[in-house]
PDB file as gemmi writes it, atoms N, CA and C in Angstrom:
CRYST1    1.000    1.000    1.000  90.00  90.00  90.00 P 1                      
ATOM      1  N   UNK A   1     171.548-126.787  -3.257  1.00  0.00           N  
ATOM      2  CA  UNK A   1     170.401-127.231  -2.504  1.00  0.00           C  
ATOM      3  C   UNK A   1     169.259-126.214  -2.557  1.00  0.00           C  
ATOM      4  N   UNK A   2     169.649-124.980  -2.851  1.00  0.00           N  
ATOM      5  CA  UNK A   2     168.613-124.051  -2.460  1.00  0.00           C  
ATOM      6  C   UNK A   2     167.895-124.201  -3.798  1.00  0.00           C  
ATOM      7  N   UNK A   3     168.071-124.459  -5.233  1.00  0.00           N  
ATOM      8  CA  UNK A   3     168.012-124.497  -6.000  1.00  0.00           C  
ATOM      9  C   UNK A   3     166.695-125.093  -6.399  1.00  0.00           C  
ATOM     10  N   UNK A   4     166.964-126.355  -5.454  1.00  0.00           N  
ATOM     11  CA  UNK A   4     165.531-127.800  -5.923  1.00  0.00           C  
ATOM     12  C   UNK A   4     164.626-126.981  -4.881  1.00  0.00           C  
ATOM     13  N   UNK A   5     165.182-126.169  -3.867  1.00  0.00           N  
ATOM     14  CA  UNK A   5     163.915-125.837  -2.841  1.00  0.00           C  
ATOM     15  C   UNK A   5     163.331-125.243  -3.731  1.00  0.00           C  
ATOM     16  N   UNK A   6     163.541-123.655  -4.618  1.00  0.00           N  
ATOM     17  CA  UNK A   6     163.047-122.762  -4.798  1.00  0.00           C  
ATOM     18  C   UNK A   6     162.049-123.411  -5.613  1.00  0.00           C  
ATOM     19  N   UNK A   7     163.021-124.826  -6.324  1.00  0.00           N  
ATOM     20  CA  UNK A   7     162.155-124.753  -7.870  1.00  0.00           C  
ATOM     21  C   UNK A   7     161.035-125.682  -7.661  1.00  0.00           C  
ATOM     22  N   UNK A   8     160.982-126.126  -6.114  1.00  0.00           N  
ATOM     23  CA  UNK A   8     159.889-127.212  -5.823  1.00  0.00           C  
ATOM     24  C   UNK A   8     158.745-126.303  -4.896  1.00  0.00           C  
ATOM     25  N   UNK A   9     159.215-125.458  -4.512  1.00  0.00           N  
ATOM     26  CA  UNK A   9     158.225-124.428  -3.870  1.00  0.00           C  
ATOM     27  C   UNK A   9     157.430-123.462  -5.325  1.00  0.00           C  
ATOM     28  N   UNK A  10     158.338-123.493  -6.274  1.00  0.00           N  
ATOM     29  CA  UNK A  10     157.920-122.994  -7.500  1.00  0.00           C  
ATOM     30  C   UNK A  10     156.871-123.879  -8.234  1.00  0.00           C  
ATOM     31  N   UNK A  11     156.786-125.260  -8.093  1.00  0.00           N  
ATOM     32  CA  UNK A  11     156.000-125.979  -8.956  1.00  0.00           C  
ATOM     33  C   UNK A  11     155.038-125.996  -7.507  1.00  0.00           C  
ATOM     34  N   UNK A  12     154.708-125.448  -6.233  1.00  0.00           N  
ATOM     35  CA  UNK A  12     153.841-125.907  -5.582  1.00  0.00           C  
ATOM     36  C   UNK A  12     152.568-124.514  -5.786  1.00  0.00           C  
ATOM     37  N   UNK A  13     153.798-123.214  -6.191  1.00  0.00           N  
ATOM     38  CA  UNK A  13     152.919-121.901  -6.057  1.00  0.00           C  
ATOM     39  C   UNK A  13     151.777-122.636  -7.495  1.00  0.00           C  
ATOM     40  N   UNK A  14     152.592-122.791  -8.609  1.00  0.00           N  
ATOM     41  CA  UNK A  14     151.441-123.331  -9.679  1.00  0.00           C  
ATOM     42  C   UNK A  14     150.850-124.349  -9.474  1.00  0.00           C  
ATOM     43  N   UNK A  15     150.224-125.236  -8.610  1.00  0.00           N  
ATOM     44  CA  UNK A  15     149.789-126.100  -8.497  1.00  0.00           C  
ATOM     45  C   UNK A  15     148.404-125.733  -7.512  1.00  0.00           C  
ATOM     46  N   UNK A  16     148.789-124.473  -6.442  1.00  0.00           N  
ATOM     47  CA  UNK A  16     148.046-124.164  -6.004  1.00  0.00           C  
ATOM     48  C   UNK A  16     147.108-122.939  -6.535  1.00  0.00           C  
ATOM     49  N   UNK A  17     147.675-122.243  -7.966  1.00  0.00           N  
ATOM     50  CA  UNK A  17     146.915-121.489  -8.453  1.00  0.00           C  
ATOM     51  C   UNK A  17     146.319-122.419  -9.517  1.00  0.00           C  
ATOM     52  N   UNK A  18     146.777-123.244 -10.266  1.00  0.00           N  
ATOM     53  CA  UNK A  18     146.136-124.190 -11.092  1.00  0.00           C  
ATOM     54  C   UNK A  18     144.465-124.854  -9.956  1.00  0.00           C  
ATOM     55  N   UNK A  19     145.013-125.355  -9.016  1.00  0.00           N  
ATOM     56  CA  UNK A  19     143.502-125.668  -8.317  1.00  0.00           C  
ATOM     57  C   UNK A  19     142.790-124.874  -7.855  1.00  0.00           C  
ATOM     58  N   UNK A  20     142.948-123.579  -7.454  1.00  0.00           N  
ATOM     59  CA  UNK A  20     142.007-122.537  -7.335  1.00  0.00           C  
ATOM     60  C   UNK A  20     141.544-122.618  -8.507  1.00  0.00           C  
ATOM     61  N   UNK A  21     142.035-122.447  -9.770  1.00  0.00           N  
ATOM     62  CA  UNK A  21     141.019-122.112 -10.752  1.00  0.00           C  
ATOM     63  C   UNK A  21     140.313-123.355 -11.231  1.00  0.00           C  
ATOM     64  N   UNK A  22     140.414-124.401 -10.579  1.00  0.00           N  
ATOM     65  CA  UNK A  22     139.424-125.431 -10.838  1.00  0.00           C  
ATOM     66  C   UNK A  22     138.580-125.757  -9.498  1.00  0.00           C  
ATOM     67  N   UNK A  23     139.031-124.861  -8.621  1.00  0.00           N  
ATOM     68  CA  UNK A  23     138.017-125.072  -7.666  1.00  0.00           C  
ATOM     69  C   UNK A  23     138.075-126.282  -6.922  1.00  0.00           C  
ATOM     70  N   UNK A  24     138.898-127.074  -7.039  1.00  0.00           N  
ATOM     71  CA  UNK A  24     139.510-127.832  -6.309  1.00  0.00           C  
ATOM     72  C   UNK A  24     140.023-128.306  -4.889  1.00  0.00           C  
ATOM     73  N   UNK A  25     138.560-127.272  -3.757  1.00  0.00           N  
ATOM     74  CA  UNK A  25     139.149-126.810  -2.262  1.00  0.00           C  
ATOM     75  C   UNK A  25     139.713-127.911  -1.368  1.00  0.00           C  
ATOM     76  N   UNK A  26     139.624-129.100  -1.796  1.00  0.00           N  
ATOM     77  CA  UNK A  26     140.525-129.747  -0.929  1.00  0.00           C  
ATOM     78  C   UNK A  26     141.995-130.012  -1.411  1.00  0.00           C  
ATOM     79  N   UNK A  27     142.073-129.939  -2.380  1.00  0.00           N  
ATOM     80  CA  UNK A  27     143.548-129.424  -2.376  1.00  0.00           C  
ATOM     81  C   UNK A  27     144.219-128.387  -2.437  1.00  0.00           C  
ATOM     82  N   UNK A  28     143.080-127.078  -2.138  1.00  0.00           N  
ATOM     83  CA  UNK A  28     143.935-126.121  -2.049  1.00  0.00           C  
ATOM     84  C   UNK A  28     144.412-125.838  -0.615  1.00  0.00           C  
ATOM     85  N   UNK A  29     143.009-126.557   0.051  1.00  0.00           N  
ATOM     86  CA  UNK A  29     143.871-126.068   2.026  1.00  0.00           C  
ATOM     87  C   UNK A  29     144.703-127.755   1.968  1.00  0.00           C  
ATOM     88  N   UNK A  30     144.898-128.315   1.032  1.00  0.00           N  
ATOM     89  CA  UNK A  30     145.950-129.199   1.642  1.00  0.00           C  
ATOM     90  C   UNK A  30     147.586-128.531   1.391  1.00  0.00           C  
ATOM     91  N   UNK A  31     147.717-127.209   0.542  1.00  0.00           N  
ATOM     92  CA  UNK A  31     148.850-127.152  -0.279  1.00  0.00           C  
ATOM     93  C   UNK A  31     148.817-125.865   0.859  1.00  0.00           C  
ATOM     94  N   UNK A  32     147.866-125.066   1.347  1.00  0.00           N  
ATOM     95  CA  UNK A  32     147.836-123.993   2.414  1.00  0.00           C  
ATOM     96  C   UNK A  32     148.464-124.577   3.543  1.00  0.00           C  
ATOM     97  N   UNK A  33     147.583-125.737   4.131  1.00  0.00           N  
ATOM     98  CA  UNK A  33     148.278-126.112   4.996  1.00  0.00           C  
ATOM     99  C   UNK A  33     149.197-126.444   5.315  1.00  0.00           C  
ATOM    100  N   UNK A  34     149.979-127.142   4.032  1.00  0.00           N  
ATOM    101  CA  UNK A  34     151.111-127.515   4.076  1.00  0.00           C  
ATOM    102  C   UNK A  34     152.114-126.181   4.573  1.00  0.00           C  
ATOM    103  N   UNK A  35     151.757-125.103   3.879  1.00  0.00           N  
ATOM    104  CA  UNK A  35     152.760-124.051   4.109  1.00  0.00           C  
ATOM    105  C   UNK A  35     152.384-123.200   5.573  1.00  0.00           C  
ATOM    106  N   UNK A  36     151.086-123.550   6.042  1.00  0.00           N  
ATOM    107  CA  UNK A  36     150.895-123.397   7.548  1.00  0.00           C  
ATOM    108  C   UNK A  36     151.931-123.868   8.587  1.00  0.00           C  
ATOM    109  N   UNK A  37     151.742-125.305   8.439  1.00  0.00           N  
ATOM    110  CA  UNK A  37     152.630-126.185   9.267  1.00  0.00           C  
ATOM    111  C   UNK A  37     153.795-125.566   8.980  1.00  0.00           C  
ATOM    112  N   UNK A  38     154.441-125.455   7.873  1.00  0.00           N  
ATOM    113  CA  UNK A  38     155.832-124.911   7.723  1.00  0.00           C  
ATOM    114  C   UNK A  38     156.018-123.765   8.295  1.00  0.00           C  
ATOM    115  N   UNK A  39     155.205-122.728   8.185  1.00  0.00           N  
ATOM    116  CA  UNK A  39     155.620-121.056   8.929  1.00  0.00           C  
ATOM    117  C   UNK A  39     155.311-121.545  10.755  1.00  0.00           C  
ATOM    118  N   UNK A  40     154.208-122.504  11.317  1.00  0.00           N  
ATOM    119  CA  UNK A  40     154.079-122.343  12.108  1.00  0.00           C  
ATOM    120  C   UNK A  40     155.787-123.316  13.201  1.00  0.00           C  
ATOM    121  N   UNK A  41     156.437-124.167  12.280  1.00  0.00           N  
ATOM    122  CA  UNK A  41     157.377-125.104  12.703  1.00  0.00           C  
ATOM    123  C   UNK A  41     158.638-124.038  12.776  1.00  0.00           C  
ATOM    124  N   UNK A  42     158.514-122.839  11.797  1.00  0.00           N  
ATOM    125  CA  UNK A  42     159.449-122.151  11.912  1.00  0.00           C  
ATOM    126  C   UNK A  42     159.129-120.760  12.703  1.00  0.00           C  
ATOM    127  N   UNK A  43     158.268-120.874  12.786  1.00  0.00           N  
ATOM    128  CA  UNK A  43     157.575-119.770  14.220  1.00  0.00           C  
ATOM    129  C   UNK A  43     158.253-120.532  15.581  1.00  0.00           C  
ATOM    130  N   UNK A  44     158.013-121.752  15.776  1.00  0.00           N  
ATOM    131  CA  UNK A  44     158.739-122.470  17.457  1.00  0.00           C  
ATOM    132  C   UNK A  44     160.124-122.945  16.643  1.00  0.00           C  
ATOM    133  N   UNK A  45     161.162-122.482  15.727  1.00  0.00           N  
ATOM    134  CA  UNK A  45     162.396-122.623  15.417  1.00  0.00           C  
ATOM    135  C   UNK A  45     162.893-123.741  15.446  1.00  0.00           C  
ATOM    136  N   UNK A  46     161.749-124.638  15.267  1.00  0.00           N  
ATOM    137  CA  UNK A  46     162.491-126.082  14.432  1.00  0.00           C  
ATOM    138  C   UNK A  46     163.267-126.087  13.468  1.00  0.00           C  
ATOM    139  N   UNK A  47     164.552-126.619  14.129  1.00  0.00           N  
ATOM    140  CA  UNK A  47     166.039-126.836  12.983  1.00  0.00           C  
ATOM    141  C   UNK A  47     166.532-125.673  12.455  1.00  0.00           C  
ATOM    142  N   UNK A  48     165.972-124.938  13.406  1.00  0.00           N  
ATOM    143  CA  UNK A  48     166.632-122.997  12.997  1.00  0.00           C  
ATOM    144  C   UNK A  48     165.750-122.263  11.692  1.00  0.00           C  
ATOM    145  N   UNK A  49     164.365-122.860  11.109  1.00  0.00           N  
ATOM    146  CA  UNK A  49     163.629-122.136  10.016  1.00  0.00           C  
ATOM    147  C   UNK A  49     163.079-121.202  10.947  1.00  0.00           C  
ATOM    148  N   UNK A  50     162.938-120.200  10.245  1.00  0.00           N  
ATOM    149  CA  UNK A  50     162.364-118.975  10.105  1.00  0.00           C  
ATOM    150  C   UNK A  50     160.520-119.033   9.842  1.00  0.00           C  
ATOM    151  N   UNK A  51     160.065-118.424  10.358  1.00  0.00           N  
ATOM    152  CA  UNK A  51     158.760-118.102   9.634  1.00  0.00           C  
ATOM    153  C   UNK A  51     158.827-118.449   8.105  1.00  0.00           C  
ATOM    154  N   UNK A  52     159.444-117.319   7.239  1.00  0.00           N  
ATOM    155  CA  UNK A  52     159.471-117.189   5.796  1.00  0.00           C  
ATOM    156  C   UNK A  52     160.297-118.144   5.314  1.00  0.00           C  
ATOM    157  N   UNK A  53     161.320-119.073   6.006  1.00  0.00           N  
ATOM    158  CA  UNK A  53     161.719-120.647   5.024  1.00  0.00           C  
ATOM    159  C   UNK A  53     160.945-121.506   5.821  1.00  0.00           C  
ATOM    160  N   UNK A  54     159.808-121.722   6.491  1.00  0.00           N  
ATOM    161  CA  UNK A  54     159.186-122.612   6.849  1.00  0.00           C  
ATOM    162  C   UNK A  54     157.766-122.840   6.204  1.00  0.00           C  
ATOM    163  N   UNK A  55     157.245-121.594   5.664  1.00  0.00           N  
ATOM    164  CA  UNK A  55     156.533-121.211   4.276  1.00  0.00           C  
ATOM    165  C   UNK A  55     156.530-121.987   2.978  1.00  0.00           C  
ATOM    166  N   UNK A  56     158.125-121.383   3.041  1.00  0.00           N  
ATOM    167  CA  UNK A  56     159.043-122.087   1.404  1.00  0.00           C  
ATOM    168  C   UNK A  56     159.045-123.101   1.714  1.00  0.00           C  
ATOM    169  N   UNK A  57     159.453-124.106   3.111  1.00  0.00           N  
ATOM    170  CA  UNK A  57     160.000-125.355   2.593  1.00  0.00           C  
ATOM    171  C   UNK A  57     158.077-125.897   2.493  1.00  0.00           C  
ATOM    172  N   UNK A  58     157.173-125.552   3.542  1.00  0.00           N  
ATOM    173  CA  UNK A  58     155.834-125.917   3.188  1.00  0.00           C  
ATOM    174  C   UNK A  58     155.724-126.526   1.564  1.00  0.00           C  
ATOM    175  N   UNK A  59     155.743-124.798   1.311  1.00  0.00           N  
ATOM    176  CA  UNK A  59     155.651-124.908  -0.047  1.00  0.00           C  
ATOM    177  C   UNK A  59     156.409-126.169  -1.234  1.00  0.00           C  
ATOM    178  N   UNK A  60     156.905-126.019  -0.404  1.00  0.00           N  
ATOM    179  CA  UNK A  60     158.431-127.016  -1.689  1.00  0.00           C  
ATOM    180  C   UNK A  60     158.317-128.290  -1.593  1.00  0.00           C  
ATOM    181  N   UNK A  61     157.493-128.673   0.051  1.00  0.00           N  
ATOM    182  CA  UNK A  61     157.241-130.015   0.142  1.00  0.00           C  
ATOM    183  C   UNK A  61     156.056-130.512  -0.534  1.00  0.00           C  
ATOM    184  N   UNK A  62     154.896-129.296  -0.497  1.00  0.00           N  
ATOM    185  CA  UNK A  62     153.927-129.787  -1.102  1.00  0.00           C  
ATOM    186  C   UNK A  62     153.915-130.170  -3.082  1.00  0.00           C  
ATOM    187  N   UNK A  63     155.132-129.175  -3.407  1.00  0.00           N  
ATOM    188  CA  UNK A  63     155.740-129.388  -5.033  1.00  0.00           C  
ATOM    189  C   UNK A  63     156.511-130.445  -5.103  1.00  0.00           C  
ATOM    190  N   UNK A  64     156.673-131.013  -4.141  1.00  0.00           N  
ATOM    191  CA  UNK A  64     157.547-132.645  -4.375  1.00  0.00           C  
ATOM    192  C   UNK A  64     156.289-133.639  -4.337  1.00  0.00           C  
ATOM    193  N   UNK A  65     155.676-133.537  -3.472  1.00  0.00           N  
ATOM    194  CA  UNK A  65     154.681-134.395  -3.453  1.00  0.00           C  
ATOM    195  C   UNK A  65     153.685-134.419  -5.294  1.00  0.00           C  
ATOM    196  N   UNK A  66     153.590-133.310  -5.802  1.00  0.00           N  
ATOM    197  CA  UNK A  66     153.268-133.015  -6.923  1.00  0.00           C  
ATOM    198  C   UNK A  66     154.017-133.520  -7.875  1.00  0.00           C  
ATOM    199  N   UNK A  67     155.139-133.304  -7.896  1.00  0.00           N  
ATOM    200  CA  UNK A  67     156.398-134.222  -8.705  1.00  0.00           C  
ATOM    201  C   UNK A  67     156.185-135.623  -8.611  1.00  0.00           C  
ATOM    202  N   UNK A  68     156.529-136.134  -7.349  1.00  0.00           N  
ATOM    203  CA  UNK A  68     156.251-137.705  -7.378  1.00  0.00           C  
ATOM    204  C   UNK A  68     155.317-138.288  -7.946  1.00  0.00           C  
ATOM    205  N   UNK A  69     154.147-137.375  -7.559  1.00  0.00           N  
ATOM    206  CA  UNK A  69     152.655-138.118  -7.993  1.00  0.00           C  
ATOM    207  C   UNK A  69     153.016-138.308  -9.551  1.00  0.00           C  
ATOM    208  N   UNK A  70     153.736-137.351 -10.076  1.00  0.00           N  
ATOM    209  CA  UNK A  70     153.559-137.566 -12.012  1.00  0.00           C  
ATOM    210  C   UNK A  70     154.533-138.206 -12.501  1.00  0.00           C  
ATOM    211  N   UNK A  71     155.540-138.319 -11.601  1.00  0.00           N  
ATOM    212  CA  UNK A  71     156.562-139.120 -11.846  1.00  0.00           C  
ATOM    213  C   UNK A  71     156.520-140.560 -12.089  1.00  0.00           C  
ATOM    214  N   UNK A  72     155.877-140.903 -10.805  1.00  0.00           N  
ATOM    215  CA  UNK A  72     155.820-142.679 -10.396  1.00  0.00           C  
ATOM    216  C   UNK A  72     154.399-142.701 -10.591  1.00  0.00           C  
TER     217      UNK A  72                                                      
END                                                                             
């Protein structure tokens, strides 16, 4: 399991440096925010995340959403 997290938080870090360099600012505070909400859900210890896996899963959710889109 930890596996698809890392590697979906991995396709979200490039997705969010790919749109910085196109300048792309609404999707870059959408892929920020995403990992906002996540540190801040694991700041009040929703489902036992941590600050730093509430980041990652941010992150990992916003790299699924990236997946799907190219998928389907």
């Amino acid at each position: 399991m930890e596996y698809i997290i890392v590697t979906t938080m991995i396709i979200g870090i490039v997705e969010l440096l790919k749109r910085i360099k196109l300048s792309d600012w609404l999707a870059v505070a959408t892929i920020v925010l995403a990992a906002l909400v996540g540190g801040l859900a694991g700041y009040f210890g929703v489902e036992g995340l941590t600050v730093a896996t509430g980041i990652v899963t941010g992150l990992a959710a916003s790299g699924l959403v990236t997946v799907a889109t190219r998928v389907g």
